[in-house]
N, C-alpha and C positions, 0 to 999 in steps of 0.2 A: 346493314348500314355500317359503314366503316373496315376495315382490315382486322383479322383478328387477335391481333399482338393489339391493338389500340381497344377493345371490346376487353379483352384478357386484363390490359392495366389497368382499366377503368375497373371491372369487377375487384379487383386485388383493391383499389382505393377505395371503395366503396366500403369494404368489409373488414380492412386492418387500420385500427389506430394510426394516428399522426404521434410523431415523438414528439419531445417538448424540446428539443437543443439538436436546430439541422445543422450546425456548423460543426458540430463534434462529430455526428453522422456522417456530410458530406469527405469530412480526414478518411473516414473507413472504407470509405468506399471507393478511393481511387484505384484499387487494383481490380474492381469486378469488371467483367465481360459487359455487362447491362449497365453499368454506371448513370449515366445520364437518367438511363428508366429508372431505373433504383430509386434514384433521386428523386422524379419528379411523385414517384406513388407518396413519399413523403415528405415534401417540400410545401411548406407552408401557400399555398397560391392560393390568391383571393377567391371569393365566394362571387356567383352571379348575384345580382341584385333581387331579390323576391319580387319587387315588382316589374323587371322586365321579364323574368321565367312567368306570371302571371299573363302580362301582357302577350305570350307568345302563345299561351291559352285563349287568348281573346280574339287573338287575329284567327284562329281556329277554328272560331266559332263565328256560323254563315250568318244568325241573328242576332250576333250583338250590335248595339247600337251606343251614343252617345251618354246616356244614363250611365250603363256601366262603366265605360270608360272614364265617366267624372268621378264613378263610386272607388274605380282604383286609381287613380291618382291622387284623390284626398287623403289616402292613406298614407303618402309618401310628404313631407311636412319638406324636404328638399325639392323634390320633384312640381310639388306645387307651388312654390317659389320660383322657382325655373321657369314653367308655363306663364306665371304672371307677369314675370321678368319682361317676357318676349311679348305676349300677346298685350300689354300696355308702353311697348317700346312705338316711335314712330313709323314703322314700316306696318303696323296694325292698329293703331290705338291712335283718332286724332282730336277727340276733344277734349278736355280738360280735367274730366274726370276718371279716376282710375275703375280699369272692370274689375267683376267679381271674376271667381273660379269660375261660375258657369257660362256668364259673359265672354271669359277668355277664350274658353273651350267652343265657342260658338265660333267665334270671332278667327279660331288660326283655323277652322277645321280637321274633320279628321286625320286626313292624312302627313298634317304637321304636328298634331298632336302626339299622333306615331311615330314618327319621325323623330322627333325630340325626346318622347322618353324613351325608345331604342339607342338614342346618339348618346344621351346622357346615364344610363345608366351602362354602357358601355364606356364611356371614358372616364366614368368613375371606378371602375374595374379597372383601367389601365394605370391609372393614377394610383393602385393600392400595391402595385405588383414592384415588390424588392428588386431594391438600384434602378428604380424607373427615374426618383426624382433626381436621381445624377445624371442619369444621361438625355443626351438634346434627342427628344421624341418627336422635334416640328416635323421634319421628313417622316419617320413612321407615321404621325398621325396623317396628313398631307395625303399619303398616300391611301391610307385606310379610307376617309374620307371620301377622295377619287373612287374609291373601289364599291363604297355602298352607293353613292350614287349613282353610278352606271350600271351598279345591278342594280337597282331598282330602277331605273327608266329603261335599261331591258327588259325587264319583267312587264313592268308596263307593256310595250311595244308586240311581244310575244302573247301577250294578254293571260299572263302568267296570275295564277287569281292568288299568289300571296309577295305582293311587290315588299312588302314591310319586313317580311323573311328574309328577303333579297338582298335590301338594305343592312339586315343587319349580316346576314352572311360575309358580304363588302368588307362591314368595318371587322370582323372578328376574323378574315381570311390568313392576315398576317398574325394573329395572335400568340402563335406558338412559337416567334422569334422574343417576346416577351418572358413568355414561359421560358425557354432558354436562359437568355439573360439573369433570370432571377435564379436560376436553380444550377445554371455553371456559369457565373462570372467571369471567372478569369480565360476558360476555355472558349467561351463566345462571346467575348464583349470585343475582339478584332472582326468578326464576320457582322454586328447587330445592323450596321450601317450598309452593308455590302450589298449591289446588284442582285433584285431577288429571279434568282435565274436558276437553268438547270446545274451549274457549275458550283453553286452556293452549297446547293442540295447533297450536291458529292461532297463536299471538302464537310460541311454537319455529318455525312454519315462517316466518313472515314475517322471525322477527331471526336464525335460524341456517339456514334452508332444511333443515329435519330436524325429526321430530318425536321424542319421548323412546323411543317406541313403536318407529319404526322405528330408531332406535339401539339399543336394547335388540335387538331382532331382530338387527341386526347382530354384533352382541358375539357372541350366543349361537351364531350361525353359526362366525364367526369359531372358538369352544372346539371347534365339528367334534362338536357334540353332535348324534346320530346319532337325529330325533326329529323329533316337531311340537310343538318347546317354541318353536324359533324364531316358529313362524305363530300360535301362542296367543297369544305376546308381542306380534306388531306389529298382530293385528286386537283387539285389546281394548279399542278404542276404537270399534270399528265400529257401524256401528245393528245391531242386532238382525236387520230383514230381512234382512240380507245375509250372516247364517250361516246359516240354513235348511239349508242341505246343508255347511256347513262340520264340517271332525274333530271328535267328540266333547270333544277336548283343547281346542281352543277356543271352545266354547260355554261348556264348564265352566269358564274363565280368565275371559271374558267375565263370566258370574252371579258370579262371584266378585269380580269385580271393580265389581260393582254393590251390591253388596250390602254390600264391604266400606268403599265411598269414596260411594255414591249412596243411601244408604237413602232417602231421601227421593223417589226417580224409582220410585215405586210402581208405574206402568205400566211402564214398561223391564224392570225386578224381574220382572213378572210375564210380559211376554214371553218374556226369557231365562229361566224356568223352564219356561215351558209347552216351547220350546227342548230342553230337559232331560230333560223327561215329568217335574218334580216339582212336589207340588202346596204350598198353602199351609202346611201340618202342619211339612211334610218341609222346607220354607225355615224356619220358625221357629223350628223344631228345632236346624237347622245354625245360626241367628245366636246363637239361648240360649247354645251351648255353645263356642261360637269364644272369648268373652273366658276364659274357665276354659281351655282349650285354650292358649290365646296367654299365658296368665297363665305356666305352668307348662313351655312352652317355653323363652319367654325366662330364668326361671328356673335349666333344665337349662345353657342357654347360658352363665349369668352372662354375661345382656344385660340394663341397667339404664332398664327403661320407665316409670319413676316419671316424673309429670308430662306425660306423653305426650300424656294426653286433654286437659289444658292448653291444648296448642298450637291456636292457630286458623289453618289452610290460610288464605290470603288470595285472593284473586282474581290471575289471571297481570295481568301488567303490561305491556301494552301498550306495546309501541316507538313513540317518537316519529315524526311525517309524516314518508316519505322527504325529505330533504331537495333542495333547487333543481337540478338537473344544472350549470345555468348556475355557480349559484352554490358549489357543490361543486368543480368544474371551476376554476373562479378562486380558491376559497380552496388547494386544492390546487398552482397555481402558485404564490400565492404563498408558499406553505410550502417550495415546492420554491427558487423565488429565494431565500428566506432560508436555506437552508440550502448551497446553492451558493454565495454571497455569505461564509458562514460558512467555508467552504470554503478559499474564494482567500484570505481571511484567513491561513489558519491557512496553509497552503503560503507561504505570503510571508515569515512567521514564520521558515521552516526554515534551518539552517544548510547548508550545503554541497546538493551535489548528493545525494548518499547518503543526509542525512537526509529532502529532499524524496520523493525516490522512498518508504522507508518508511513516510514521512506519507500520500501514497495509495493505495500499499497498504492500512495499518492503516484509514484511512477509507473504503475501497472496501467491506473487510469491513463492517465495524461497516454501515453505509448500507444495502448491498445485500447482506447476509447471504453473502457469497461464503465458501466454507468457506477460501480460500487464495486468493491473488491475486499475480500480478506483473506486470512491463511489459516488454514490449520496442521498444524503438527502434530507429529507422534507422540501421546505421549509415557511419561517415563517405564511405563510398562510393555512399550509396544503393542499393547492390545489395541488401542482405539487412536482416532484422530480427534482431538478436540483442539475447538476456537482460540486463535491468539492474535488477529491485530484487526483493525477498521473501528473501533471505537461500538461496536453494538453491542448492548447490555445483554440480548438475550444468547451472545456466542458463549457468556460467562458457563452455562450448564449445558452448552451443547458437543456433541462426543458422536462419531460414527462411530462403532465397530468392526475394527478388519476383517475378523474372524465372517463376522454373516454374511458379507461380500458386499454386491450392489457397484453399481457402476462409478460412485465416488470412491470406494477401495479398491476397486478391481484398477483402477486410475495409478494408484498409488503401488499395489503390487504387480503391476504389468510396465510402472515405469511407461506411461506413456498419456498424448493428448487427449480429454473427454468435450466434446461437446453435448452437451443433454439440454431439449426444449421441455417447455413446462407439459406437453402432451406425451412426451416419449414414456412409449409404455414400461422401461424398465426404470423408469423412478420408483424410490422406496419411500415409505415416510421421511425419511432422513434426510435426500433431495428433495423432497415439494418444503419440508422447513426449512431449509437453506435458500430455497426460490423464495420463501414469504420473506427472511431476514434481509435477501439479496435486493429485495423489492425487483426482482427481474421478469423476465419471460424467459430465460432462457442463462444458462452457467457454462464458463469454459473451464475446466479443471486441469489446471500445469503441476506436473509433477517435481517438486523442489529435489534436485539428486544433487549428492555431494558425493564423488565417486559411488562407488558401490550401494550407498546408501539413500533411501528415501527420506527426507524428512518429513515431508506430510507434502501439503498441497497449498497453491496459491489459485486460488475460485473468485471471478469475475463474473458478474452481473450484467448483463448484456442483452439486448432489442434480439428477437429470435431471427429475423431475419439478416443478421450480421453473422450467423453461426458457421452458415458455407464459407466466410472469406477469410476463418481462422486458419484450418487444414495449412493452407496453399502460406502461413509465414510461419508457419509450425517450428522452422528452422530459428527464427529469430527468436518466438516465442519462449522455444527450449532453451535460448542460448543467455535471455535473460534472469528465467528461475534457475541455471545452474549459478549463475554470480549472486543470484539473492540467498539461493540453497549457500554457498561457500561463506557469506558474509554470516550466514545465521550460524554455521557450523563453529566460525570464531568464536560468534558474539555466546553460542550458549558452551564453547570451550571454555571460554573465558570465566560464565559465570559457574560454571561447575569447579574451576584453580579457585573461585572465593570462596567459594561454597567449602570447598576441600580446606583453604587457609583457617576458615572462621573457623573448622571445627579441629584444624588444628591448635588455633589458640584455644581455645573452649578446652579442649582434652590437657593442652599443658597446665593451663587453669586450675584444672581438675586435680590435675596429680601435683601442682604447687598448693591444692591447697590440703588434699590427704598427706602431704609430707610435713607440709608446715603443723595441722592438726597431731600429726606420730611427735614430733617433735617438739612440740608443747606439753605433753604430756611426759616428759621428763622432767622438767623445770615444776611441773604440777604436782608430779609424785613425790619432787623430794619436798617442796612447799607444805603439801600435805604431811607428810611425816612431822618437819621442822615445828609444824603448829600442835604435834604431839608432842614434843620433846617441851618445847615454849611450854606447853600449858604445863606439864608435872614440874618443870625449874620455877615456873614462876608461885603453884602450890607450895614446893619445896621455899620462896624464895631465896631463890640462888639466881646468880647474873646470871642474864639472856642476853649481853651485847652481841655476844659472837651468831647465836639463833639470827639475832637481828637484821647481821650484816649480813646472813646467808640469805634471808629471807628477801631482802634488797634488791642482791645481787641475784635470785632468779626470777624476783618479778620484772626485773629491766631483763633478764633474757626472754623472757614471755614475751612481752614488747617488741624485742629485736625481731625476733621469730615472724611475731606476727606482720611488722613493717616488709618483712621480705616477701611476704604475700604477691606484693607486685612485680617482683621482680622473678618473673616468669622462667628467664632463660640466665642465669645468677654467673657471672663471669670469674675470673680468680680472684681470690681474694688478693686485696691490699699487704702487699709485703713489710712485715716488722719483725722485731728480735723481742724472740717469746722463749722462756725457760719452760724446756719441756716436764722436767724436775717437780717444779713448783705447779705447772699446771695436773701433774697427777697426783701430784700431793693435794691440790685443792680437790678432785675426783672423789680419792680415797677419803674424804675429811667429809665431803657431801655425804656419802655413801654410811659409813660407821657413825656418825651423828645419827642418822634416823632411825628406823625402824624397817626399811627397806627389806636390808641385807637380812635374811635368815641364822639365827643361831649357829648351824650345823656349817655355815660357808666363811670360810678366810680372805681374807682381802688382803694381799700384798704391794710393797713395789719396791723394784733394785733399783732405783737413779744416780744414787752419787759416786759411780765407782769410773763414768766415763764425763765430756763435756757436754749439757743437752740444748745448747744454743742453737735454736732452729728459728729460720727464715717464713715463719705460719702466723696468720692470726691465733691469738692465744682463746680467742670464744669459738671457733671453727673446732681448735686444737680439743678444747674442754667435751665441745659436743659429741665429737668423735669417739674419745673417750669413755664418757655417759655409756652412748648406747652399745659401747661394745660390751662394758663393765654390765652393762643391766643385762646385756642379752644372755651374756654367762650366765650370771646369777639363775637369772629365769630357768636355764637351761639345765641347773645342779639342786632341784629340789629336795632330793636327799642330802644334801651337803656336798662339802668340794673347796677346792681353793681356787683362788684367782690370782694374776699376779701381771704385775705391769713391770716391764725391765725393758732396760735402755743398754740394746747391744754395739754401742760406739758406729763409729762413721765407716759408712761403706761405700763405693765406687763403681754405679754404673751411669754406664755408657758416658763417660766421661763427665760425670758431675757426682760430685759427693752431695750423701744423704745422712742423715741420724736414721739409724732403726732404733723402733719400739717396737715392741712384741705385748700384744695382749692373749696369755694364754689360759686355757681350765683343766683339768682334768675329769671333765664333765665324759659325758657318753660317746662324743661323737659327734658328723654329721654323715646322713648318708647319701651313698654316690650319687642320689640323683639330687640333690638339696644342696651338693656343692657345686654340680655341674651347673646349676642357676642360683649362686649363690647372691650372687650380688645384684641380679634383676628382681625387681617389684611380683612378689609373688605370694601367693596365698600360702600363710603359716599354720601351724595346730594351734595357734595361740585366739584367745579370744579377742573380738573386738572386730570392727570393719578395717581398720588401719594397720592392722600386725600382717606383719611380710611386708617391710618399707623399710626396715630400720637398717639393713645394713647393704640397701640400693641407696637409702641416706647417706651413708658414711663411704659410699663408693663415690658419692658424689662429692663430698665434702673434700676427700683428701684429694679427687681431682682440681677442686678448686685451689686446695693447697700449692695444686704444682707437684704434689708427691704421689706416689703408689701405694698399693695396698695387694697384696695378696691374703690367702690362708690355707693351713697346714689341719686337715682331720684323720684322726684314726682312730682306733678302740680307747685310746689310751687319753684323749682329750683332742682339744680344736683350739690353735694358735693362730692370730693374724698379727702379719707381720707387714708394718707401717712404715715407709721410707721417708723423710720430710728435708725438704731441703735446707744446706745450712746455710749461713750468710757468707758473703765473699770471703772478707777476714777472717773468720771462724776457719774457713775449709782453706786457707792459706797456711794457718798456725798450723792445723791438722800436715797439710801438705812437708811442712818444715818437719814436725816431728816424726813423718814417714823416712824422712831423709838421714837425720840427725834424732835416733831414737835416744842418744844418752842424754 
């Protein structure tokens, strides 16, 4: 019974799920070969009614009688309203009192009892089937109507022992131009109206590859209606010869079908009766009384066929020449560049990394109908790919591993497409978890490449039977992960220059704050001494003013120190006119007050034999000083002298400078201690902060605007300090170069 592509679809529906969203399905499927099929195995079309599928049990049965027929129609709480409707209407019902169920059921008899709940639970079928209530059904129904009733008083007439089969064969014969309708709108709602001929049938099969015919068969299968209504339905378009030996059911669909849509194919007519055994009498008879018949039907329905014969069937409308391959093929690319173009666009757009990932997600969906989608990328180790965007909690701890293979990393080191269904045997744990998170049946795996590089994968969530129609845009597919791969490539460039920033501020942080701590620690040391000296003057009582003011002036250096804390990347200092003279006399004065300086060490200094007006802060000046002063000292355990001299003004590069000379007679530096003399380097001295003090003083006298070199050999280590002098200063200088008398 039936053709076997219509047996083949009906089994596939029977056994695979219906999705829950055909409009996002129906987008996908515009490019497949079977399209329309595709469609209809999961297109929502309504169900047959239980009680006409019952009913078709009944007519089946050679002893059922009126009993049961009451017992299934009480079932139906519509159905049995309908009956009462009619059989207390006045063409049955004329005294004044209304009947019961059983009453009624006597009163239409069998045969209209039949008749009505076949009519009516088929036009409530039609009534359920998407974009019916938009479109004018008067002529399809009209005709349907014509068509059960003429099969069924053919049946009669042939003495066909299931005329109720007949009948509903009639009305369900067009059915599969509904089915149509509902499941390609836009493709067939210009034919739904059109002449139902051989020419209709071509122009269905050429723009949907189905004809109404064979959809309709389909359907009726599909309800599991246990008959040859299916094979009536899909050969009613057949020539004549080729029923010769075909069921009586379909002969009679056939004539009926000629007769109700063909009057004019007089020879056809007359084949398909001879078909039949009925002669001219007996067809003229059954067409007289079809319109009275159909009048009085629709009627009982309350189905309103006013203006029906109105309408004029048009001729099918022929689908334009296939179009170019060539040229379809290049409009297709380029729809596909413009929407990938659109693409990088909108990802460029996104704020942070998080909102990027979102962004293709959400456009992964939308594009390729992916019912869910996320990405995973590589991560910082390149061992593994773990979870980064679609908002699902349990990607947080989820990781493939490259190393073990499996056909989500083999995806990723082959650079290329995976499609994998939930039975393919080469799934690993790793894909059947990603199928439970995907909620899918089935994953498409896009390799995210940013030139030579993979960054992981963008995995889609997908109905298994969508998996064949990825391959064939594979091109587009590619072309959108490499704009989402290039925008990620930004987006995690980007955060790795913060990443790199923060930890450069962090590190300058760091070492502002071990230089600020080295450098606290002078202003401490002599503090600390000074509160030795304070305590024996004041036992002694002897004035401490001078202790006092020392002690002042290095707790507000401590202070200063410390406020520059913040000031990370410290600019030059503030230009003023500072006596260099008096600042190393205030050094030496710090120094020989305490307790510092060793017995065995001499502390000198030459100033007043040149002018020492120089262009420096004078607390920069001091500090400078300190640590070079201390670092000798430290340096001459044994004993030694020091000595600070001010070698007059010198001339480079065309600016004069004041030199000072801080030098010792200490031991030495050795060659590898000078060669990194002035980088931050680990000393023999104790403490966490020793090896800074004189990358401090490289810094300080930068800020000055002056230089600093130094001088080591056997015989001691001198550095020698350039400081700039003030305009006038280096004017007077300039005059006494000129005019030395």
């Amino acid at each position: 019974m039936g053709n076997p592509e219509s047996k083949k679809m009906a089994a596939l529906c029977r056994s695979a799920p219906l999705p829950s969203d055909l409009a996002a399905v129906l987008d996908t499927m515009h490019h497949s070969d079977h399209d329309i099929r595709n469609r209809l195995l999961i297109a929502r079309l309504p169900a047959m009614p239980q009680i006409l599928i019952k009913l078709i049990e009944h007519l089946q049965a050679d002893d059922a009688g009126m009993p049961e027929l009451a017992a299934l129609i009480a079932k139906d709480a519509g159905m049995t309203s309908k009956i009462l409707t009619v059989a207390n209407s006045s063409a049955y019902h004329r005294n004044g009192r209304s009947a019961s169920l059983e009453q009624s059921l006597v009163a239409l008899g069998t045969d209209m009892i039949k008749t009505l709940v076949i009519s009516e639970s088929v036009f409530q079928t039609f009534n359920s089937f998407p974009h019916s209530a938009g479109t004018d059904l008067r002529g399809f129904w009209k005709t349907s109507l014509t068509a059960a009733v003429m099969a069924r008083d053919i049946a009669k007439a042939i003495a066909y022992p299931h005329s109720e089969e007949a009948y509903l064969a009639g009305l369900l014969h067009n059915v599969g131009r509904l089915a149509l309708l509902a499941t390609a709108p836009k493709e067939y709602a210009v034919n739904f109206m059109a002449r139902d001929d051989d020419a209709l049938c071509a122009v269905e099969q050429r723009t949907l590859q189905i004809t109404h015919s064979e959809a309709g068969a389909w359907l009726i299968e599909r309800w599991q209606l246990d008959s040859f209504l299916a094979d009536s339905v899909l050969y009613h378009h057949e020539p004549v010869a080729r029923l010769e030996s075909a069921h009586p059911l379909i002969r009679i669909v056939r004539l009926a079908h000629l007769l109700c849509c063909h009057r004019d194919e007089q020879t056809a007519i007359a084949d398909a009766a001879v078909l039949c055994g009925l002669g001219g009498a007996a067809l003229a008879n059954i067409v007289t009384t079809a319109a009275r018949q159909v009048a009085r039907a629709a009627e009982q329905l309350g189905i309103d066929l006013a203006g029906a014969d109105d309408l004029v069937a048009p001729a099918a409308v022929a689908p334009p020449a296939p179009p170019d391959p060539v040229q379809q093929r290049l409009s297709e690319e380029v729809r596909n560049m413009v929407l990938v173009s659109e693409m990088g666009q909108t990802f460029a757009r996104q704020q942070g990394e998080a909102g990027l990932l979102d962004s293709i997600t959400r456009s992964a969906r939308i594009l390729f109908d992916f019912d869910s989608a996320i990405v995973l990328l590589e991560d910082p180790t390149g061992q593994a790919l773990v979870g980064a965007g679609g908002g699902e909690q349990r990607l947080a701890g989820f990781a493939i591993p490259l190393a073990k293979g499996g056909p989500l990393a083999g995806a990723a080191a082959q650079r290329r497409l995976a499609c994998l269904g939930r039975d393919d045997a080469a799934l690993g744990i790793a894909e059947e978890q990603l199928l439970r998170i995907l909620g899918a049946e089935a994953m498409l795996a896009l390799p995210l490449l940013a030139g030579q590089r993979c960054l992981g994968l963008l995995v889609g969530g997908v109905k298994a039977w969508q998996l064949s129609g990825y391959p064939r845009r594979e091109r587009f597919l590619q072309a959108f992960a490499n704009q989402a791969a290039a925008a990620l490539e930004t987006a995690m460039s980007e955060r790795g220059h913060a990443r790199r920033q923060l930890a450069h501020v962090a590190e300058e942080y760091r070492e502002a704050s071990r230089r600020v701590v080295h450098e606290v620690n002078n202003p401490l040391s002599i503090i600390k001494n000074y509160l030795s000296v304070l305590d024996s003057k004041l036992a002694r009582q002897e004035p401490v003013a001078g202790e006092m003011t020392v002690l002042n002036e290095e707790i507000d250096r401590v202070g200063q120190l410390i406020g520059g804390l913040a000031d990370l990347q410290p600019g030059a200092a503030q230009a003023r006119r500072t006596d260099a003279a008096a600042v190393a006399a205030d050094v030496l004065r710090l120094f020989r007050a305490s307790a510092f300086v060793p017995a065995g060490v001499q502390i000198a200094a030459r100033m007043d034999e040149e002018p020492a007006e120089v262009d420096v802060d004078a607390d920069l000046l001091r500090q400078v000083l300190l640590n070079l002063v201390k670092n000798a000292v430290e340096a001459m355990p044994d004993g030694g002298s020091v000595e600070i001299v001010n070698r007059g003004h010198v001339n480079r590069e065309r600016r004069l400078y004041l030199e000072l000379c801080v030098s010792d007679d200490g031991p030495g530096l050795s060659a590898e201690v000078l060669a990194n003399l002035f980088a931050p380097v680990r000393s023999g001295k104790d403490g966490p902060h020793h090896g800074l003090g004189l990358s401090i003083v490289h810094g300080l006298v930068g800020r000055m605007q002056g230089l600093i070199s130094c001088r080591s050999g056997k015989r001691g280590t001198s550095f020698e300090i350039l400081l700039p002098v003030r305009a006038g200063e280096a004017a007077g200088a300039a005059a006494r170069v000129m005019d030395p008398v």
